[in-house]
C-alpha positions as YAML, in Angstrom:
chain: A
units: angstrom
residues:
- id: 1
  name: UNK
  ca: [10.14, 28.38, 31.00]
- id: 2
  name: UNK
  ca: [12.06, 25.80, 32.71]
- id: 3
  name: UNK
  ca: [15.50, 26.52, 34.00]
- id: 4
  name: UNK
  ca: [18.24, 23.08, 33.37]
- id: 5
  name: UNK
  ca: [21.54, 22.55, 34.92]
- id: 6
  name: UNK
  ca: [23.95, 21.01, 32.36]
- id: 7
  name: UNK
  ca: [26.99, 19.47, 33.45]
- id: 8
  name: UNK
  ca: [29.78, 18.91, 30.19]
- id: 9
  name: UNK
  ca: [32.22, 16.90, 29.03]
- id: 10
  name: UNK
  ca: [34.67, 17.37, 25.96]
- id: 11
  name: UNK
  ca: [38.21, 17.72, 24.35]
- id: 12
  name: UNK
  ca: [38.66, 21.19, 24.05]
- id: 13
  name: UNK
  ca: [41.50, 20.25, 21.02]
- id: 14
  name: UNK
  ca: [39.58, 21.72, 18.05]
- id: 15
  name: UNK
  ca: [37.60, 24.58, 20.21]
- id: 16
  name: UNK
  ca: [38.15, 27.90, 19.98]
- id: 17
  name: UNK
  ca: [37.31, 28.10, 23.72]
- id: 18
  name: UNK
  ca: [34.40, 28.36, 25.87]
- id: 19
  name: UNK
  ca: [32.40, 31.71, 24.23]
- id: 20
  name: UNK
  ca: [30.80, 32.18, 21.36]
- id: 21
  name: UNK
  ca: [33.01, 34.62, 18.86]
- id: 22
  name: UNK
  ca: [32.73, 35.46, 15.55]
- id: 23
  name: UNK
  ca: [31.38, 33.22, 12.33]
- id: 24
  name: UNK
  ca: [33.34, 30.64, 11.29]
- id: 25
  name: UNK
  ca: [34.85, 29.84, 14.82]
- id: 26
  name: UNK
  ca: [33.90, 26.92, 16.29]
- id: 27
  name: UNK
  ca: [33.07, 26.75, 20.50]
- id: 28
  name: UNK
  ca: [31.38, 25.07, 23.15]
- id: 29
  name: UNK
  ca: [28.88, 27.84, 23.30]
- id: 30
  name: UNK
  ca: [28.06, 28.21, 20.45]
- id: 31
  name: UNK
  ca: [27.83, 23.95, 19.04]
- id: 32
  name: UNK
  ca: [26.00, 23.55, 22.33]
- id: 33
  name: UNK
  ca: [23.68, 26.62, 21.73]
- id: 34
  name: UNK
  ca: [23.16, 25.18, 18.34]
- id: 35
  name: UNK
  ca: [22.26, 21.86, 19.32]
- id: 36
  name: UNK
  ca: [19.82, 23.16, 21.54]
- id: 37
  name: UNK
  ca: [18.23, 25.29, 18.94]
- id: 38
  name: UNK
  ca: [17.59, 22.31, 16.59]
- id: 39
  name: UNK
  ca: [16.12, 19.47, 19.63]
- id: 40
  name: UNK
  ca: [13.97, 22.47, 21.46]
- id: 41
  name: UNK
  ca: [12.87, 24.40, 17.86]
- id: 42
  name: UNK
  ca: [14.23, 27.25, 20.10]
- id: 43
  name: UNK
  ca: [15.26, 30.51, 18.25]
- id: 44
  name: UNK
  ca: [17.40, 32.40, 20.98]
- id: 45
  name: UNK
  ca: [19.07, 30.52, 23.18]
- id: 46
  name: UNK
  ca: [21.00, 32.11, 26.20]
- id: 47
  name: UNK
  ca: [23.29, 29.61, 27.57]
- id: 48
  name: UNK
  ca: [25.35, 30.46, 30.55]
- id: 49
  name: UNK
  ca: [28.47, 28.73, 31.27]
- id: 50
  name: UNK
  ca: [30.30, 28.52, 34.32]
- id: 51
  name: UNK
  ca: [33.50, 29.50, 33.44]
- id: 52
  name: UNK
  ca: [35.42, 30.69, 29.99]
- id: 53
  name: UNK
  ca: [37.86, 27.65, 29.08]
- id: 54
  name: UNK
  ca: [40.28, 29.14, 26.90]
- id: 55
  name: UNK
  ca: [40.97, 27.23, 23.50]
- id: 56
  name: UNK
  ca: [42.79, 23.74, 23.87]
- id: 57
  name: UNK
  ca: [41.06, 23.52, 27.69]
- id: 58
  name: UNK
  ca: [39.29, 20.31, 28.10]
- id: 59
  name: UNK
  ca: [36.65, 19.32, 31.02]
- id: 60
  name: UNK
  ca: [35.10, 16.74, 32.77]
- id: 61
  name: UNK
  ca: [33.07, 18.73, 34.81]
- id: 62
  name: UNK
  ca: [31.88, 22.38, 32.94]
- id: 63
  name: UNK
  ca: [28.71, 23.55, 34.27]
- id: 64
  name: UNK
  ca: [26.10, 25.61, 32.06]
- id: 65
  name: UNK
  ca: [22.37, 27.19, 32.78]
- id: 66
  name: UNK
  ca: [19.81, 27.53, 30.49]
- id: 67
  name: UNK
  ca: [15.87, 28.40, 30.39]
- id: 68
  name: UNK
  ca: [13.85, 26.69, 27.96]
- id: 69
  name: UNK
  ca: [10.32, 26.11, 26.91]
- id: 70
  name: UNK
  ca: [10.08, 22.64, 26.81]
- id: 71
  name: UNK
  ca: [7.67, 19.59, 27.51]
- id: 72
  name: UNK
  ca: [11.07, 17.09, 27.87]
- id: 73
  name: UNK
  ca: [12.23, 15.79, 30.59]
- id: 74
  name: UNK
  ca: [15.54, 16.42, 31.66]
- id: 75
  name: UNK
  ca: [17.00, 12.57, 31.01]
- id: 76
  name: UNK
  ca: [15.04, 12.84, 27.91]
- id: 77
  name: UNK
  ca: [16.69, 16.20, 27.05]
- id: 78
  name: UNK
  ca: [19.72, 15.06, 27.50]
- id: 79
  name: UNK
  ca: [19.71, 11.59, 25.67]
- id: 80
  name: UNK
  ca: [18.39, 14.30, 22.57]
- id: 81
  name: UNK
  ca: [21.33, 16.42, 22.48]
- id: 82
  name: UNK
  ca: [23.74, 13.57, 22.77]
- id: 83
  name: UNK
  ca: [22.54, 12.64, 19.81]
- id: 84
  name: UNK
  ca: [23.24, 15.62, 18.00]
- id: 85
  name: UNK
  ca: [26.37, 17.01, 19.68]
- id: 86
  name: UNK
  ca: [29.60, 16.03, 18.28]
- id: 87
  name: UNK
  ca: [32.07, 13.17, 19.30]
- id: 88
  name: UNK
  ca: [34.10, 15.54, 21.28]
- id: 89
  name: UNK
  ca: [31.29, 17.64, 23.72]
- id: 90
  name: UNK
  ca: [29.12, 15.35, 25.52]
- id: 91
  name: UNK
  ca: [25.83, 16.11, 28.09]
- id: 92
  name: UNK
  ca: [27.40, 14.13, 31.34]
- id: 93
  name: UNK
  ca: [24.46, 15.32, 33.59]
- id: 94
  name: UNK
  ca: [21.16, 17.29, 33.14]
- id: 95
  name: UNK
  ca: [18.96, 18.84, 35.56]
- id: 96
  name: UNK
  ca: [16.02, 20.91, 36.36]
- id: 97
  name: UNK
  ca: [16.66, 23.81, 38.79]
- id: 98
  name: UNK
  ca: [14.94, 26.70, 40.39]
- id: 99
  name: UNK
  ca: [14.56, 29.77, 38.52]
- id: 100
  name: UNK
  ca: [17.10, 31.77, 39.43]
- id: 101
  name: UNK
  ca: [19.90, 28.90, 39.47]
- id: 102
  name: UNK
  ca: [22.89, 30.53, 37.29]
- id: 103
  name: UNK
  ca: [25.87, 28.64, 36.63]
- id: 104
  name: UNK
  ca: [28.67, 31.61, 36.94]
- id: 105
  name: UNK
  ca: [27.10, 33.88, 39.60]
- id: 106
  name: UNK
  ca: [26.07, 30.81, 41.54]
- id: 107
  name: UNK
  ca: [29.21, 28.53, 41.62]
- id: 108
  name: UNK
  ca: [31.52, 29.08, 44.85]
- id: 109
  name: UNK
  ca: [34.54, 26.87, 43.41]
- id: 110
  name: UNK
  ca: [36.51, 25.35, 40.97]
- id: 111
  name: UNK
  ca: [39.05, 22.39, 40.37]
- id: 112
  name: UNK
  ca: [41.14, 22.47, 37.36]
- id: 113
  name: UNK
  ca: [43.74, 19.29, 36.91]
- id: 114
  name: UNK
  ca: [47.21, 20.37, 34.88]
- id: 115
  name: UNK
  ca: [48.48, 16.79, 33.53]
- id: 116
  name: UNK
  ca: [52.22, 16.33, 33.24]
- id: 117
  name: UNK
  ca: [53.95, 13.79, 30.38]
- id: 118
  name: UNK
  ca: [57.17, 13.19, 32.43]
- id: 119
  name: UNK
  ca: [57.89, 10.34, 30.65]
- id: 120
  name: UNK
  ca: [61.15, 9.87, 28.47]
- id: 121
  name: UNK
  ca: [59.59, 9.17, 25.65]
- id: 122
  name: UNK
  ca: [56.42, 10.58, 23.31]
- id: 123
  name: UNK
  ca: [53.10, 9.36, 24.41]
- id: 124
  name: UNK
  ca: [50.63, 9.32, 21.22]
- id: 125
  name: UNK
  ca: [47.70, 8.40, 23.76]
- id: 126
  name: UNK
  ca: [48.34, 11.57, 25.91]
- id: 127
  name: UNK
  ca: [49.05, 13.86, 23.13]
- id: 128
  name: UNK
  ca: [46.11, 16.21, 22.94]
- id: 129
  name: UNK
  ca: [45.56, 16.29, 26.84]
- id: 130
  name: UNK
  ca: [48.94, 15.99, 28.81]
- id: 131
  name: UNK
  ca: [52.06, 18.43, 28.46]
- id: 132
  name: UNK
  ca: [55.05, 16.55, 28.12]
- id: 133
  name: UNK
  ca: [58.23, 17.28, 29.84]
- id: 134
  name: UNK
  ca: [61.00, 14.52, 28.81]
- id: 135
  name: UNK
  ca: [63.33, 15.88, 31.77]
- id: 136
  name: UNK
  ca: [62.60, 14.31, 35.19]
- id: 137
  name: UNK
  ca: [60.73, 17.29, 37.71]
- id: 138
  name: UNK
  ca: [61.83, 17.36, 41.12]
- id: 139
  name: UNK
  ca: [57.79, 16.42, 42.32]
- id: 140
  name: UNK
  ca: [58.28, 17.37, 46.28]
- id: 141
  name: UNK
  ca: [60.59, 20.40, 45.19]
- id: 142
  name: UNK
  ca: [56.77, 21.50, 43.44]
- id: 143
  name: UNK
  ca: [54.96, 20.34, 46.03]
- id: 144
  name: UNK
  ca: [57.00, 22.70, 48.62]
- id: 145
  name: UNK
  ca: [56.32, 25.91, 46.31]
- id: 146
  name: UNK
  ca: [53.00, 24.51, 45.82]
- id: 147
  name: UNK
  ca: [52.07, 24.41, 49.90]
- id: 148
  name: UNK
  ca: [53.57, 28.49, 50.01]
- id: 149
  name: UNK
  ca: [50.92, 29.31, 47.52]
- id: 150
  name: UNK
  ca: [47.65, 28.11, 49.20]
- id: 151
  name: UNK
  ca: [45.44, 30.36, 50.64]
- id: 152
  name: UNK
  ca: [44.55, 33.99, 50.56]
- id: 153
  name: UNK
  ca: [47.08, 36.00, 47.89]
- id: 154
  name: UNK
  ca: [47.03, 38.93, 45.53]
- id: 155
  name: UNK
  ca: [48.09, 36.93, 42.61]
- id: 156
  name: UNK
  ca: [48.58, 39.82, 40.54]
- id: 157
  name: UNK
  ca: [52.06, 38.46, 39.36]
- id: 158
  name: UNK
  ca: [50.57, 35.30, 37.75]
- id: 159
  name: UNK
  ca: [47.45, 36.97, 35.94]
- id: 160
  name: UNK
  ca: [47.97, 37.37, 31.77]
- id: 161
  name: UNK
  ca: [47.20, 41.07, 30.41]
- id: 162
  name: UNK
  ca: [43.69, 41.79, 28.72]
- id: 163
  name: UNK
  ca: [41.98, 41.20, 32.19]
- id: 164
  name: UNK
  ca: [39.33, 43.19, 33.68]
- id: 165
  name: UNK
  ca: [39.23, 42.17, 37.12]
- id: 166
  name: UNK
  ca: [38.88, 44.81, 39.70]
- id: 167
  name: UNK
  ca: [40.90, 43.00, 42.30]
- id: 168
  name: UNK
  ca: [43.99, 40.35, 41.50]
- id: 169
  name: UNK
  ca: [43.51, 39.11, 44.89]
- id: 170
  name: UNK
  ca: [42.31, 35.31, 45.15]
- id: 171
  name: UNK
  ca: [41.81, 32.08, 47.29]
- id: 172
  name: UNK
  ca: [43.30, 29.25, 46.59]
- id: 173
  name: UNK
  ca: [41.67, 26.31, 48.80]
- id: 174
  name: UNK
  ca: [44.57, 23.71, 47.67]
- id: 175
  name: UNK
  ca: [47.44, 23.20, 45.40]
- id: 176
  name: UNK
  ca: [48.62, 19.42, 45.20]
- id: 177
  name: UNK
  ca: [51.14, 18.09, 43.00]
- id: 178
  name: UNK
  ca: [50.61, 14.85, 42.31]
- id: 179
  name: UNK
  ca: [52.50, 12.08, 40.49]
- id: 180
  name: UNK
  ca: [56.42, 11.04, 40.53]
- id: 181
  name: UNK
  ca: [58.89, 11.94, 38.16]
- id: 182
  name: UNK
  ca: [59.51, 9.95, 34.42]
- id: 183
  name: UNK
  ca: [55.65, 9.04, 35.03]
- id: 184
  name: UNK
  ca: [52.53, 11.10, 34.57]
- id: 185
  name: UNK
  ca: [52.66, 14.33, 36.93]
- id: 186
  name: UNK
  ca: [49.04, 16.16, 37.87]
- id: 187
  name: UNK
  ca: [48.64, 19.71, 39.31]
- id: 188
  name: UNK
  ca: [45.31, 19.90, 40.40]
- id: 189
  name: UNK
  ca: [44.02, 23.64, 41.65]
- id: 190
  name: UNK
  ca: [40.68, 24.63, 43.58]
- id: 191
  name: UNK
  ca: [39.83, 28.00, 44.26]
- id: 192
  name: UNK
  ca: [36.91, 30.37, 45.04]
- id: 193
  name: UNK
  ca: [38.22, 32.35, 41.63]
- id: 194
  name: UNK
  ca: [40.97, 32.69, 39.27]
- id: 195
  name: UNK
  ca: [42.72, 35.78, 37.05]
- id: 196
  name: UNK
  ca: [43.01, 35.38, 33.50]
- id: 197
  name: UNK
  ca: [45.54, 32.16, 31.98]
- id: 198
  name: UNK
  ca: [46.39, 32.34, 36.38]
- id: 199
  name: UNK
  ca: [45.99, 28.30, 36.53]
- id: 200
  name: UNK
  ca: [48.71, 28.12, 33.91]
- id: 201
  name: UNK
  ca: [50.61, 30.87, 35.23]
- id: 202
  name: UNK
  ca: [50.99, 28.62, 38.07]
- id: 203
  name: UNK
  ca: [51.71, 25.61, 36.75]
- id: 204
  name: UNK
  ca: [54.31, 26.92, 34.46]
- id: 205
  name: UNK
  ca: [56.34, 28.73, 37.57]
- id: 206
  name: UNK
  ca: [56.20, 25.01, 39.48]
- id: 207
  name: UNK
  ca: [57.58, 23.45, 36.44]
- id: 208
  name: UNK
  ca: [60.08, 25.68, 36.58]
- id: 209
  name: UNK
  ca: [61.16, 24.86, 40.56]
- id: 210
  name: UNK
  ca: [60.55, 20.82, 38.80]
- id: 211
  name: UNK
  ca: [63.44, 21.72, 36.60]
- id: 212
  name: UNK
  ca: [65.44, 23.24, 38.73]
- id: 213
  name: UNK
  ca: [65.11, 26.86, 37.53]
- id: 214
  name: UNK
  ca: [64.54, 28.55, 40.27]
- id: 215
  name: UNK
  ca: [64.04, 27.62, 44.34]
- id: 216
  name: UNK
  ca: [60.93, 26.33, 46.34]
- id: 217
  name: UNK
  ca: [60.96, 29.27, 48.59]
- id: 218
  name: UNK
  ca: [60.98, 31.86, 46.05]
- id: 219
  name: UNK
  ca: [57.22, 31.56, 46.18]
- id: 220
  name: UNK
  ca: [56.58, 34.76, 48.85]
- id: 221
  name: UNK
  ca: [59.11, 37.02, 46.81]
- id: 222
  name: UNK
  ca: [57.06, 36.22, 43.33]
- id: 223
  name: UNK
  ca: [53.71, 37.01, 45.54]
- id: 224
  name: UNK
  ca: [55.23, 39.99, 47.01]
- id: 225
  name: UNK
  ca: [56.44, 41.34, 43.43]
- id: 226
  name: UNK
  ca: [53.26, 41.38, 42.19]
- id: 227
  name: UNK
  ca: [55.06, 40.72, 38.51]
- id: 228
  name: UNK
  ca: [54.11, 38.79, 35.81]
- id: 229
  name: UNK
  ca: [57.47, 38.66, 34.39]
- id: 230
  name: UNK
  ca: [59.01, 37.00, 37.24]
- id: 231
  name: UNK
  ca: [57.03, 34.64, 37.30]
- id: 232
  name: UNK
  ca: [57.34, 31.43, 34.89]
- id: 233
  name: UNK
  ca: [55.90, 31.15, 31.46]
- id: 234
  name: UNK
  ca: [52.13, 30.40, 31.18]
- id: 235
  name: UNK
  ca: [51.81, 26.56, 30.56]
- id: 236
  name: UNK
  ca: [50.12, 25.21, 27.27]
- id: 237
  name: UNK
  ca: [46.10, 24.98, 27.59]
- id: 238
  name: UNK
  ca: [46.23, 20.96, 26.03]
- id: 239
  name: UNK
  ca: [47.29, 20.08, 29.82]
- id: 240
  name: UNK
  ca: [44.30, 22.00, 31.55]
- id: 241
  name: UNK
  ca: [40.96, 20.56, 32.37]
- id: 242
  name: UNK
  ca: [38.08, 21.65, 34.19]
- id: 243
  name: UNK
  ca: [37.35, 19.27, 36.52]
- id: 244
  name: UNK
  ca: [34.57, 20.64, 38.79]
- id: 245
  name: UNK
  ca: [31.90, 23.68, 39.72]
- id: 246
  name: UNK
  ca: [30.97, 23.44, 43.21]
- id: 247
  name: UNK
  ca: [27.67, 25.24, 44.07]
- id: 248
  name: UNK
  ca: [27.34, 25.10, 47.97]
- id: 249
  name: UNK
  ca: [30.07, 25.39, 51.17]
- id: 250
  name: UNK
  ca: [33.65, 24.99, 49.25]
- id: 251
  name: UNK
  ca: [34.83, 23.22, 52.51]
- id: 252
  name: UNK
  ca: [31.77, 20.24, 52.42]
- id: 253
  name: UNK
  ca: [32.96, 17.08, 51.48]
- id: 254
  name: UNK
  ca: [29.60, 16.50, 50.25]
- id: 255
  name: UNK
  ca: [29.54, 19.00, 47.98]
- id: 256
  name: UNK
  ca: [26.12, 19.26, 47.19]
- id: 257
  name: UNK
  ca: [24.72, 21.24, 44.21]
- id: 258
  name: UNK
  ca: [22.08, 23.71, 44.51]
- id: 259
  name: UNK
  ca: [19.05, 20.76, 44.39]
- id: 260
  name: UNK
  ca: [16.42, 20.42, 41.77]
- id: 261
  name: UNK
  ca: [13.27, 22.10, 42.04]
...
């Protein structure tokens, strides 16, 4: 058995998220799981991904793990599921790995981007992956609340119900707000972990200082509160994409991956 780092592209649009559910709903997981199944002639497959993009969430950068019995290479691999896979989930990278490489337990950070519309008027191109907002955000009013928001936090007040974490508390290793207003806006977020729908928690509170709805400093009060309804609404997933897993120091500007075997 031969362990393979796959890195993934796709428009999470028509996905019913990340994880495999019940018949008849289509996912990553499970089109993926299926694709390998018919290039490997494999009968259980046990793909791991690195993180559990909600329906509607895109990415550029989604990590999965798998161990396979296989004579292909990985470029060949790779070249053979791109073949299969749909238009809209795509193999971007393929590698082997050691053993016990896993893509969840292993990966030390992630950057999601939120993408704004804050253009006047309907964008058909940006439709399925941007969130528009026709009224013009106040961009270094978000950026302020932003900057109070980095770091160590219990983030209890800006984590959906259903969750089973143990602990709301999370690092947040930046918050930028990018972007300037009646023009595309992006809200990209990297941290060592996030609470359930927290990403869009987050976003939808800043658009809400953007707007004018309720003060850059109110940041520490919403932390302190520890209240999910005082903070703003959660965001729609279309804007959301999963940029990067980073599997090493979270502070390297290299970056490196855990290396092939």
């Amino acid at each position: 058995m031969q362990t393979f780092k796959l890195i993934l592209e796709y428009d999470g649009t028509d996905f019913a998220g990340w994880q495999s559910q019940a018949a008849g709903r289509r996912t990553v997981q499970g089109v993926l799981e299926a694709a390998i199944a018919r290039v490997c002639g494999a009968r259980r497959i046990r793909l791991v991904g690195a993180g559990r993009t909600d329906a509607g969430v895109h990415a550029e950068g989604q990590v999965a793990s798998v161990s396979l019995a296989t004579r292909l290479l990985p470029e060949e691999l790779a070249r053979a599921l791109n073949a299969v896979l749909p238009d809209d989930l795509a193999v971007v990278g393929l590698m082997a790995m050691p053993g016990a490489f896993h893509a969840r337990r292993d990966a030390v950070s992630k950057l999601y981007r939120y993408r704004i519309w804050n253009g006047a008027r309907r964008s058909a191109l940006r439709a399925r992956t941007a969130y528009a907002v026709p009224v013009p955000l106040d961009v270094a009013a978000m950026r302020e609340a932003a900057r109070a928001l980095e770091g160590t936090h219990d983030f209890a007040g800006f984590q959906s119900t259903g969750s089973s974490a143990t602990t709301t508390v999370r690092t947040l290793l930046r918050l930028d707000v990018c972007g300037a207003p009646g023009d595309e806006i992006a809200i990209e977020v990297e941290g060592t972990g996030f609470l359930r729908h927290m990403v869009r928690a987050l976003v939808g509170t800043l658009l809400e200082v953007g707007s004018g709805k309720r003060p850059a400093e109110s940041m520490s009060v919403l932390l302190a509160a520890r209240d999910r309804g005082q903070a703003g609404p959660t965001a729609p997933a279309r804007g959301l994409t999963l940029v990067r897993v980073d599997y090493g120091n979270p502070r390297d500007p290299d970056r490196l991956a855990v290396p092939p075997a």
